[in-house]
N, C-alpha and C positions, 0 to 999 in steps of 0.2 A: 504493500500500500504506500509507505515511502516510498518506493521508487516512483511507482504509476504517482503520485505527486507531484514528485520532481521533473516528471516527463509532462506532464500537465503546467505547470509552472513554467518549463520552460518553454513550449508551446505558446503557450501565451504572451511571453515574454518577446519572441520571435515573431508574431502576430502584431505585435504592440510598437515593435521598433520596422517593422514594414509599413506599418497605417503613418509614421515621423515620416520616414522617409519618401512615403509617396506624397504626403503631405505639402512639404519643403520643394520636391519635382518637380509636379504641378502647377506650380507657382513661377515659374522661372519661362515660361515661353517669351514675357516681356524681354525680359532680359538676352535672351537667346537670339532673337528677332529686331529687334532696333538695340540694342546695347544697356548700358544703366543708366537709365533718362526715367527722372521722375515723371508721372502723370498726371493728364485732367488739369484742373484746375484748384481745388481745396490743398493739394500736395503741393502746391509749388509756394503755398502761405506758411505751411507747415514745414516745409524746406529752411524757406527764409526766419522763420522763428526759431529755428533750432541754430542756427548759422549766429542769430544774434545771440542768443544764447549761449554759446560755445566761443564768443568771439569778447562777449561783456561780463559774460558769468552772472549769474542768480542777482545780486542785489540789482544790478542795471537792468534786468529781465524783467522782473516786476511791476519796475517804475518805466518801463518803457512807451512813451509817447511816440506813436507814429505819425511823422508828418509827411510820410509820402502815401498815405491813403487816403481815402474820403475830405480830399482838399473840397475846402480851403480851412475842414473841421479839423482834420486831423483824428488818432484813435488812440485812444489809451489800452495795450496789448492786453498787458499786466492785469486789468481787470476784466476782460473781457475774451478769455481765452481759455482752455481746458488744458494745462501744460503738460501734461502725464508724459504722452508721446514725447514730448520735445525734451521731457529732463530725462527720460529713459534712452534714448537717442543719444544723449550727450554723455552721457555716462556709458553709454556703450562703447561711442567714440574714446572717449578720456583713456576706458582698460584698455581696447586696443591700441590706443596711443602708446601709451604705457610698455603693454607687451613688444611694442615695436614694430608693428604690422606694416605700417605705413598706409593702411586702409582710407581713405580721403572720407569724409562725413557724407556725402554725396552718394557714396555706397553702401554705408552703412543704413542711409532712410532707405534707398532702394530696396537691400533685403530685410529690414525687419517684418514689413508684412509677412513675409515668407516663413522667418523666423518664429514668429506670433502664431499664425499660421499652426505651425508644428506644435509651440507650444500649448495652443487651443484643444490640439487635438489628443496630448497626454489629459486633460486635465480634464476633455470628454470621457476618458478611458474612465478614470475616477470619480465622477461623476455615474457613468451609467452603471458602473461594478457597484455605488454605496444605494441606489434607488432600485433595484432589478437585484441587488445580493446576488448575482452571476459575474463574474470574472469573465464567462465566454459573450455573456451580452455586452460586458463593456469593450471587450477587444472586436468586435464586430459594429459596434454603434464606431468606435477609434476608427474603423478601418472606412465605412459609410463618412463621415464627421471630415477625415480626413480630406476628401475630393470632392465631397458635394457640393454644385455650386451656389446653393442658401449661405455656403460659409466662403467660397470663393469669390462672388461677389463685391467683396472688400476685403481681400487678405492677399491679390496679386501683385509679385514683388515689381515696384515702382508707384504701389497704390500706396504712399504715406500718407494717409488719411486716421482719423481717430480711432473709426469702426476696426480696423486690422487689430488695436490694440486692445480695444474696449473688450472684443469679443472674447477672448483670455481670460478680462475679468470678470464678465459675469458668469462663466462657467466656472473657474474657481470661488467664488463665492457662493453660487449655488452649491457646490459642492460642501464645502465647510460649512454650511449654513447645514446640509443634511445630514452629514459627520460629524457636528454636535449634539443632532440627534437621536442617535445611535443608541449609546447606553448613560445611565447617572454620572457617569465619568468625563466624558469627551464635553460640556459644557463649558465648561471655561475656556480651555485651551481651544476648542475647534470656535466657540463662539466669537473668543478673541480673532482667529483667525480670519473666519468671515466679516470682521469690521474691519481690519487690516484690506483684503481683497477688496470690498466694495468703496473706502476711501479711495485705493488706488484707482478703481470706477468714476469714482468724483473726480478726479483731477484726471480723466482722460477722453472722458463722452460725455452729453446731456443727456442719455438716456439712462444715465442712475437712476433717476425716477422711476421706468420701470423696475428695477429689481429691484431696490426699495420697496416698493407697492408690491412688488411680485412675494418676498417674503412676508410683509404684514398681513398680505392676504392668504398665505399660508398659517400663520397663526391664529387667524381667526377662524378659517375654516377647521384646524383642529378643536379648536374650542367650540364652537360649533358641531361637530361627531361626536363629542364628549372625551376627545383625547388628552385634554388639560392636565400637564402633568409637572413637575416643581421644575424639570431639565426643562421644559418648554419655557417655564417662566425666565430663568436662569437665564437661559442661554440668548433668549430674545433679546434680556436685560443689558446683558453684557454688551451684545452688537449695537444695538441702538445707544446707546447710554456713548459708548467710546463713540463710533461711527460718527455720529451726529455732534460732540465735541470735536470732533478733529476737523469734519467736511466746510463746517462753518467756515473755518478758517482760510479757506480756501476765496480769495477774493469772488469770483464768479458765479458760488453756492453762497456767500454768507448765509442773511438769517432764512433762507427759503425751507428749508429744515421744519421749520415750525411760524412760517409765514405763510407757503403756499399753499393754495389749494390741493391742487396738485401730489403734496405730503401728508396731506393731513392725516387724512385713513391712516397710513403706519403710526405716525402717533398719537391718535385716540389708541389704538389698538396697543402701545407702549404704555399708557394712564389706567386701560381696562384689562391686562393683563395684570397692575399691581393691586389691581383692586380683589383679583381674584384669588392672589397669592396672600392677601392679606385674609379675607375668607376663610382660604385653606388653614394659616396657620392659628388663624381662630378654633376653627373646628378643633385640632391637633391638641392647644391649650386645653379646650373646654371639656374634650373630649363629647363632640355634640353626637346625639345621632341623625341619620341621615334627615329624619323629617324636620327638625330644630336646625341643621345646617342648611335645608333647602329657605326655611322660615328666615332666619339672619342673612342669609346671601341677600336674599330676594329686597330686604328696608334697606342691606347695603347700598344692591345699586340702586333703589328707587334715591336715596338721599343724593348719590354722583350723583343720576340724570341731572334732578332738580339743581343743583349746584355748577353746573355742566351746561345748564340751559342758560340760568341766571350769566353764566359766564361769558357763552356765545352771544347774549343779547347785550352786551357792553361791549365787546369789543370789535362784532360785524361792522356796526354805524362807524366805529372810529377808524375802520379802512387797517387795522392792522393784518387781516388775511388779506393775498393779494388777489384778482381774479386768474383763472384760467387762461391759459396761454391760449393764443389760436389755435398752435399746431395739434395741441392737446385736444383741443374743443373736435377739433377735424374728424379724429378718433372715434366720437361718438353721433356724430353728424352727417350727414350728405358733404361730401367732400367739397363741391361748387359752391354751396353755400354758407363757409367760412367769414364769407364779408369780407376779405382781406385780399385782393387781387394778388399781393406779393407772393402769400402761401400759395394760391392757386396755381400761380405760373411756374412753380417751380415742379419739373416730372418727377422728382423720386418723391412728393407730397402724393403725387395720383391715388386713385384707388386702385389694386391689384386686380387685371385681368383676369379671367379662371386660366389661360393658357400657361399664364408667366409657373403656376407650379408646376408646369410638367417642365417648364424648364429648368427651372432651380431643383425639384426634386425629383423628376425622374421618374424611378420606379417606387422611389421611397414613398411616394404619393401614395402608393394602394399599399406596400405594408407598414405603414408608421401606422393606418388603425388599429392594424390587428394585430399590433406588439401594444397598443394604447390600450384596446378592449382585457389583454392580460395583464398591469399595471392593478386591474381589479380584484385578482386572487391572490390570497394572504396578505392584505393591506397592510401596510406601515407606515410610521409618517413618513418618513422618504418617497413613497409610494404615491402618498396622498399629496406631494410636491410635487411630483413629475407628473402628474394628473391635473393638478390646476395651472400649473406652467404650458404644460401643452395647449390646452384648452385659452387662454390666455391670450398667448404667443399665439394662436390661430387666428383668430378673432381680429390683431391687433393686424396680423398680417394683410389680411383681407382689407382694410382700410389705409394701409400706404404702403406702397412697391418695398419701400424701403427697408418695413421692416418686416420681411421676408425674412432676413436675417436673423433675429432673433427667434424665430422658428427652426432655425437651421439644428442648434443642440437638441431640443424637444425631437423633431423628426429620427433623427440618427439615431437617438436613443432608443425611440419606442420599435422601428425599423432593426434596428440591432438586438434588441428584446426577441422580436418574431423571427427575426432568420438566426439568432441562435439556439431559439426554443426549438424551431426547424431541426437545425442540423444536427443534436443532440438526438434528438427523435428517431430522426432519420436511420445516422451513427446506430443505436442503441440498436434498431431493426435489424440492423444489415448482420448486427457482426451478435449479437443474441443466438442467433439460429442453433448455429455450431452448439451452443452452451445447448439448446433447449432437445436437439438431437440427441445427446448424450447422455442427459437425464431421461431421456424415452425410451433408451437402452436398458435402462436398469429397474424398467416396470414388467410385470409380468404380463402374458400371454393377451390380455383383455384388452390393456392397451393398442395390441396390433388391431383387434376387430373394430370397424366401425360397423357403428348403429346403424338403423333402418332407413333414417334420412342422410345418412354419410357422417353424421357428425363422429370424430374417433371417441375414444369411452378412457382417455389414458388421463383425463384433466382431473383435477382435485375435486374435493365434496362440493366445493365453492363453484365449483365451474359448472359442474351435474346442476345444481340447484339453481344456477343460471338459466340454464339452458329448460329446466321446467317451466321456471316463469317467463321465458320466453315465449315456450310452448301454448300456454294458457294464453299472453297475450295475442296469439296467432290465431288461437279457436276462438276467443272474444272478438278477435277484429270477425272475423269470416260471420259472425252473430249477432254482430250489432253494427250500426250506422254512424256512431256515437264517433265525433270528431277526437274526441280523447282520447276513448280506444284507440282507433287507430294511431294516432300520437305515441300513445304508448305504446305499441305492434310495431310499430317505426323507430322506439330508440330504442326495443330492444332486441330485434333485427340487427340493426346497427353494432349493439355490445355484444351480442353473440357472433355476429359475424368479425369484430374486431379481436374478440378472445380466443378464438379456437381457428381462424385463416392467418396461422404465421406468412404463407408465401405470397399472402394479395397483403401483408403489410410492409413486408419484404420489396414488393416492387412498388407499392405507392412509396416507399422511401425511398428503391432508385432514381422515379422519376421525379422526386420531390429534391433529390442532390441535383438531379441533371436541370431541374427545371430552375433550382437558386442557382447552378454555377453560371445557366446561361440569362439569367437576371443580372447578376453580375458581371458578365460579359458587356451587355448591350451598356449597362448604369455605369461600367468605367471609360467605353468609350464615348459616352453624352458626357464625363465628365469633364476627357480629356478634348470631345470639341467645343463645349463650354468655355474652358480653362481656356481654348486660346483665343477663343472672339472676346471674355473678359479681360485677357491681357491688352489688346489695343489700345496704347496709351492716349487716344484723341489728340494728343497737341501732334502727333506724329501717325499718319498715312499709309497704309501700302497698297501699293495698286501695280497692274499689269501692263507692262508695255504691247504692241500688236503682236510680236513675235512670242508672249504670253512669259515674258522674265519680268521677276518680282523688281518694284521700283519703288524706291522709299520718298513719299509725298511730304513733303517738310514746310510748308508754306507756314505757316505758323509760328513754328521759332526761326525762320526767318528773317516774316517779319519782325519779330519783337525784337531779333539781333540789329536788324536797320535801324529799329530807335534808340538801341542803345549805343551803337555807331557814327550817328549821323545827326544826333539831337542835342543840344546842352544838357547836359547831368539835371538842370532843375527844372524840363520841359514836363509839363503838363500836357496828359494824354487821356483826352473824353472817349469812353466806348458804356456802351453797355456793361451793366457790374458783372456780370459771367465772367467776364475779361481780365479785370482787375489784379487779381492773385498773381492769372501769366504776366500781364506788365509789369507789375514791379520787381517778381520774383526771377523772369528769366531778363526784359529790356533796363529795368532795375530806374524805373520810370513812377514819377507821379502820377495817380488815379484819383478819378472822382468818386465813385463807390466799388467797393468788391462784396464778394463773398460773406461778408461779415452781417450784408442788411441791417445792421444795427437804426438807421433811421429812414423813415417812411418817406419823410419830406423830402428830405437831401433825394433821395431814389424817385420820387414824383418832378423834383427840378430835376434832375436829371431827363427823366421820359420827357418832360413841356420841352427841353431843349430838341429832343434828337422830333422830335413828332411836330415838331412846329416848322409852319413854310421857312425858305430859307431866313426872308428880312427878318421876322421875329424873334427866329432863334440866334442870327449873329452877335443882337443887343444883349445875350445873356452869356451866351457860349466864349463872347471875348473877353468876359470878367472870368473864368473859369479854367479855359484852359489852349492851348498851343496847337497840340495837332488832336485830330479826331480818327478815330480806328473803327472799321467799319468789318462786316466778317461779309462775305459775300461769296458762299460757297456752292451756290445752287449754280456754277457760273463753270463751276467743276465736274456737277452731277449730285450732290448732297444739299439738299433741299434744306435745313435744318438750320439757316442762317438768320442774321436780323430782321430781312421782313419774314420769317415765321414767326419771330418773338414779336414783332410790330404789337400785335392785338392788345398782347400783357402788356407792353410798354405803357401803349395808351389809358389802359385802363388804369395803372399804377399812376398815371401822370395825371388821369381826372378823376381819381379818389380824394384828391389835393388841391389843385386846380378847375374851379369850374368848369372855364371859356373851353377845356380839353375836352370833346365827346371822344370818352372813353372806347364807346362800339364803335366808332364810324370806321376806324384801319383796319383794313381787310386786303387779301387777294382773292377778285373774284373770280366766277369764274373762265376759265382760259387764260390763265395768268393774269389776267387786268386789274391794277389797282383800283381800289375804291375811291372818289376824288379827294378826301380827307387825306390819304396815305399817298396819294398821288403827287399831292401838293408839299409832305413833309421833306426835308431838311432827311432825313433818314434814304427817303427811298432814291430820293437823287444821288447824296451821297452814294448808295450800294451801286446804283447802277451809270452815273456819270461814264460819258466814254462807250461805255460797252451797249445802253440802250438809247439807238438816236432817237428816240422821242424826249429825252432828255436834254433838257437846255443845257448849256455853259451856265457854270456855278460861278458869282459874283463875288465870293468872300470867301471862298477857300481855294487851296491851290493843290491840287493833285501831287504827290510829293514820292508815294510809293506804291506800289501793288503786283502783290506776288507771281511768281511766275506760270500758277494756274489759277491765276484768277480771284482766289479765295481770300483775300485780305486786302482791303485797300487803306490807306494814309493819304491823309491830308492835312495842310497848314494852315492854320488860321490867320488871316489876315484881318489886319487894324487891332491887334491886341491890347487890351486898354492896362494900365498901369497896375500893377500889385497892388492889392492891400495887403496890411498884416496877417501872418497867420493867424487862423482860430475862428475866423469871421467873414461873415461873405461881404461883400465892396456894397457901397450904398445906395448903388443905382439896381442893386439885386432886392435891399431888403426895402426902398422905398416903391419899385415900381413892379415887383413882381412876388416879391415872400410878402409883402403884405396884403395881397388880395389873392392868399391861398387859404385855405379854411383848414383847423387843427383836424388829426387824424388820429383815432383810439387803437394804438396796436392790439389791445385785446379783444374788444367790439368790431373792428372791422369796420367803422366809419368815423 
């Protein structure tokens, strides 16, 4: 039995360091296919932050004022940033400095997803081994977990994005969260653990909130089953008690902790769990019995509520909870009707297609149920975790592309639960026979006879007796009409035919190995062409020449290399905020908005500029900024450029702006502009030169434009004088911010 252990151990062992390695693979087609070039757009912000950080060290990190974004506001980092990623980054860099690698930081963003990646997928391992108590379900969820692309998605090396990082930590904190719960012992240490994991959550993603809310509402539901037990109280206490001391501290979480909405549930659920412990140790004191402790519970909480109530009605009015975020609100709403144009327009807000999950999961699709539906036998609280996690995670997925992702551990697990229950089953059939042969040998003469209906006579008293009430079920069905009966004639058909036909279980578990190896088949190679249509870095292109050889489309960093070339170091560069990150991160250029959308207005003056006929928008555009970058790639074959953003622009520019009809920008149809969009400052820009129904542009001056087409630059002419940083120039705030109307980014108007 030792041995067969150690042979098992190390089976899984070998299982577990294949699911790393394919892991880490998979991830690398970026890198194999255009070189180590960060991607998209959010990485190239996260580049340049880690770079400042590495370059200023922690106290300058902080306190860092950016003035080359959102001119003429400028951005404070430091407060407005999730730095997890960037201080792990640099401390990666620092060791291998250290060691002497000479590894340049630039490589080291490129492969941490990849890295993260791998480590997500140990930490699945452990996770799906402490909810499932199988060892072979979690090395089978590792090996799923590993290459699916719900987790590929954002963990492809050149994708230095948050998510790569984040998703590490909330599978290890789930994990320690369910590893405290284990036995009387594991509370401290593993609950410590999981406030540890989910801080490092706080300082890497905004979606702590979920797994926040994901545990509290794990504890209520046990309390709720009646699973309420001191290691529940303990161990909740511990996580939240630290957790939420430390997270505060965090400039970009401060007080939200116990300000938001948003948090709130986990801490009632932190106030009503001490209320219950206090209860308990009443009872324990008094030695009550159950009906006197239901009696005291019951005036306890009636006294919270009333106190609770009293409380809530003092501090609602005075605005100390904050409202609901939009994106939040999205969640539980019609996605369109957020009220906030800015949420709308962004695609990973969408609502999730039915199709997008056979992309992201495949075949996992049809078995993550029916490893979910087993989740339900021999319940545990770990059990009772990865049951409202999933259910959760599904839900949330359905309502934004995005977070797909978060689905991704939940899937694997429960997917890994049913094809390991499988192939043990399977296993156990095939190789049983032998065993069950030899014990047939050693029965006497009666065994060989079969009975009248074939059934053999060599089975136990248990079996005989079976096979009676089978029998009765059989002459009942043939007697009665009774949908029961038969119900019952049908399962136990079924048990007699599953106890006494070893060779038809024998080959339903052939074709049950053949039918997961070739499930597995098809699921690794969707992953592996997943993995490389996810790797396409977007600032970089491949396409085919006629003679059908791969040609790398580079128009992009390109251009941004012509502005950083060709421009004055303190040239002011207006595009659409999508842009923003690549300009200053790769052309190393002032922006008027990026990625960050921190303000509505500043992004609505933005849209009045680019949406307004030429003369109106010059009067604004020359207090703001130098040249103007335009994306214009429909010109290449990729439709996907600013007049498709046009719509949002508009709308985001007349959420703000009155005189802006928001609807009127359109392409109709047969390409034709709307006159509205006809007439903007945008549409000329895209297509100046290329479309002659387009007039000569009066105040700008053609300056650059790629070599297929896809980026044009332009200079602004008559550039009006500086003002100081910090503030917009006075011909902005008396003749056009003052006849804009205030914007509620929570309401949506």
């Amino acid at each position: 039995m030792e041995l067969k252990g150690m042979a098992t151990v190390a089976y899984q062992a070998i299982v577990l360091a294949y699911a790393c390695y394919s892991a880490f693979q998979i991830r690398l087609f970026a890198v194999t296919n255009y070189g180590r070039v960060i991607h998209e757009f959010d990485p190239w912000f996260n580049y340049r932050a880690t770079e400042f950080l590495v370059d200023n060290g922690w106290d300058k990190f902080k306190v860092w004022f950016d003035t080359m974004s959102w001119y003429p506001l400028g951005r404070h980092v430091g407060t407005t940033i999730y730095p997890g990623m960037q201080i792990t980054a640099a401390l990666m860099f620092k060791l291998l400095e250290y060691l002497g690698t000479g590894i340049p930081l630039n490589d080291v963003c490129v492969f941490m997803p990849a890295v993260f990646g791998t480590l997500a997928t140990l930490a699945c391992f452990f996770l799906a081994k402490e909810t499932t108590g199988s060892a072979n379900a979690g090395a089978a969820s590792a090996l799923i977990f590993a290459i699916i692309p719900a987790h590929l998605m954002r963990s492809v090396a050149g994708g230095y994005d948050n998510e790569s990082v984040a998703v590490t930590a909330i599978v290890l904190t789930f994990y320690f969260w369910t590893r405290a719960l284990r036995d009387d012992k594991s509370w401290l240490t593993y609950g410590f653990l999981t406030a540890l994991a989910y801080i490092y959550m706080c300082l890497t993603w905004g979606g702590y909130t979920f797994v926040l809310n994901m545990i509290g509402l794990h504890v209520a539901m046990l309390i709720g089953l009646g699973r309420y037990t001191t290691k529940l109280h303990r161990a909740y206490s511990v996580f939240f008690f630290v957790a939420t001391a430390v997270v505060m501290q965090i400039p970009i979480v401060g007080t939200k902790p116990i300000q938001d909405m948003e948090q709130v549930a986990p801490l009632l659920v932190f106030f009503g769990i001490q209320v219950l412990e206090f209860c308990e140790i009443m009872r324990r004191k008094h030695k009550m019995d159950e009906r006197d402790f239901s009696t005291f519970r019951l005036k306890v909480i009636m006294v919270v509520v009333v106190f609770a109530g009293v409380f809530i009605q003092l501090v609602i009015p005075a605005g100390f909870f904050g409202p609901i975020s939009n994106r939040v609100r999205s969640l539980f709403i019609k996605h369109t009707t957020t009220g906030n144009p800015l949420v709308d327009s962004v695609a990973e807000h969408q609502a999730t297609r039915p199709d997008a999950y056979w992309l992201y999961f495949h075949n996992v699709f049809y078995y993550a149920p029916l490893g979910f539906a087993t989740m339900f036998a021999h319940r545990t609280d770990s059990k009772w975790f990865i049951i409202a996690y999933t259910l959760m995670a599904a839900y949330f997925s359905r309502k934004m592309v995005r977070l797909i992702l978060i689905l991704g551990p939940a899937a694997a697990i429960c997917a890994g639960r049913f094809a390991a229950l499988a192939m043990e089953w399977s296993m156990l059939q095939v190789f049983a026979q032998d065993e069950a042969k030899e014990e047939g040998d050693d029965e006497d003469d009666k065994a060989e006879t079969p009975s009248k209906d074939g059934t053999p006579q060599s089975k136990a008293l248990k079996a005989e007796k079976s096979a009676k009430k089978a029998k009765r079920a059989e002459k009942n069905a043939k007697n009665s009409a009774s949908l029961s009966v038969q119900v019952r004639y049908i399962k136990n058909l079924l048990i007699r035919t599953y106890n006494y036909n070893t060779l038809a279980r024998k080959v339903v578990a052939v074709l049950a190995m053949v039918g997961m190896g070739a499930s597995v088949y098809h699921f690794q190679n969707h992953c592996t062409s997943m993995a490389q249509n996810l790797s396409e870095p977007q600032i970089m292109l491949r396409g085919r020449n006629r003679d059908g050889s791969t040609v790398i489309i580079d128009d992009f960093r390109e251009s941004y290399w012509w502005l950083r070339d060709n421009t004055p170091e303190d040239a002011r560069v207006m595009a659409w905020w999508d842009y923003g990150y690549q300009i200053t991160g790769v052309a190393n250029r002032t922006t008027i908005a990026d990625g960050n959308t921190w303000n509505h207005e500043h992004l609505a003056l933005l849209g009045k500029c680019l949406v307004s006929g030429e003369e109106d928008a010059i009067k604004m555009i020359r207090h703001l900024a130098d040249y103007m970058l335009v994306w214009s790639t429909r010109y290449a074959g990729m439709w996907g450029d600013d007049l498709a953003k046009v719509p949002h622009i508009a709308r985001i520019a007349g959420s703000v702006y009155p005189d802006i009809h928001g609807q009127g920008y359109y392409m109709e149809s047969q390409n034709k502009a709307s006159p509205l969009l006809e007439n903007s400052l945008l549409y000329r820009l895209h297509g100046y030169r290329l479309n002659p129904e387009i007039k000569a542009l009066k105040h700008f001056d053609e300056v650059y434009t790629s070599k297929n087409l896809m980026v044009r630059i332009y200079k602004v002419k008559d550039v009006a004088k500086r003002t100081p940083h910090g503030d917009y120039a006075p011909y902005l705030k008396k003749n056009i911010i003052s006849k804009s109307k205030p914007f509620d980014q929570n309401i949506g108007r």
